[in-house]
Steps between C-alpha positions, in 0.01 A plus 500: 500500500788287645585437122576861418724522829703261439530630162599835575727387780675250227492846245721638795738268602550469124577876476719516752708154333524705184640807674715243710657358202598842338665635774896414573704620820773709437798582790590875494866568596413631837326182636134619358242227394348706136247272296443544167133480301504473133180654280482538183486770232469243245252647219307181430416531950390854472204699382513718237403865567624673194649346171616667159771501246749643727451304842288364734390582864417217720374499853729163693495323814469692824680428787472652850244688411659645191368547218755463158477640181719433183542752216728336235530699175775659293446841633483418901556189673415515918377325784199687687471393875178619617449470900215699711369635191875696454692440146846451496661442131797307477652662166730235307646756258581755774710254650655304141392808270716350180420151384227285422325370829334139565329435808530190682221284538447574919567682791696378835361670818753511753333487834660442916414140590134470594402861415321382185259779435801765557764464191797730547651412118447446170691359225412486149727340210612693199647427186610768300655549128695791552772422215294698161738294288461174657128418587591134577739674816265487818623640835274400809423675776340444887302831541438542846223707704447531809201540717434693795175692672564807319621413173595238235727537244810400332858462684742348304552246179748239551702315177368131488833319509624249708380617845192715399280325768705559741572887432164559377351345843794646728319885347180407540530391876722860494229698290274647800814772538578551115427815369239460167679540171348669179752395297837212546757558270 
């Protein structure tokens, strides 16, 4: 008995050093501690739910009680954020509707410091081909979300150049007063 205490109690402490060594402290501009957790979308570390010859639909690492859901595929490329049983679809082409879109290979949950199970951001990384006569031409993109009691959807894409991570993290501390956007020119 004392054997399989100790080895759940190690099975914790070594869940909570993985978690530990994924997350990174971030300083908002208004004195605010944010953390940030990385999981991935990564389709070799999620489960396949659907799979033909035009895309895929995988069900991904959860994180405060969220469920996530890829659907990669020529036709309609989105992020599903399922929480309490409620759907909310994060719709890649409504917000980049020309272009081809790759998905990066995780998530970064923005969350206040110490208020792990209540995330207030998401970012996502995007590279997109939206040059039809130069494929090799990729543009990337920070697609942010944010996350709030009633709703989560998207807020805002920011350019990846030189200070991405600190514009992209600067609207997703801002994002619980954005207004959601069907579609960023």
């Amino acid at each position: 008995m004392n054997k399989q205490i100790t080895f759940i109690y190690l099975s914790i402490l070594f869940f909570f050093g993985q978690v530990s060594l994924k997350a990174e402290h971030k300083e908002s501009s208004n004195n605010s501690i944010y953390e940030t957790i990385y999981t991935s979308i990564d389709e070799k570390d999620c489960q396949t739910l659907e799979s033909d010859n035009l895309g895929s639909i995988e069900e991904c690492e959860s994180f405060a009680g969220m469920k996530i859901i890829v659907i990669e595929g020529d036709m309609k490329q989105a992020i599903i954020v399922i929480r309490d049983n409620k759907r909310y679809e994060l719709d890649l082409k409504s917000v980049i509707p020309n272009g081809f879109i790759s998905l990066g290979l995780d998530l970064k949950w923005i969350y206040k410091h110490q208020e792990f199970d209540n995330p207030v951001a998401m970012l996502a990384h995007l590279d997109v081909n939206e040059d039809k006569e130069d494929i090799e031409k990729v543009t990337s993109y920070s697609l942010v979300s944010k996350i709030t009691e009633k709703e989560i959807c998207i807020v805002g894409k920011i350019k990846i150049e030189k200070n991405k991570d600190k514009l992209a993290y600067k609207m997703a501390e801002e994002a619980y007063d954005m207004p959601c956007i069907s579609s960023i020119k």
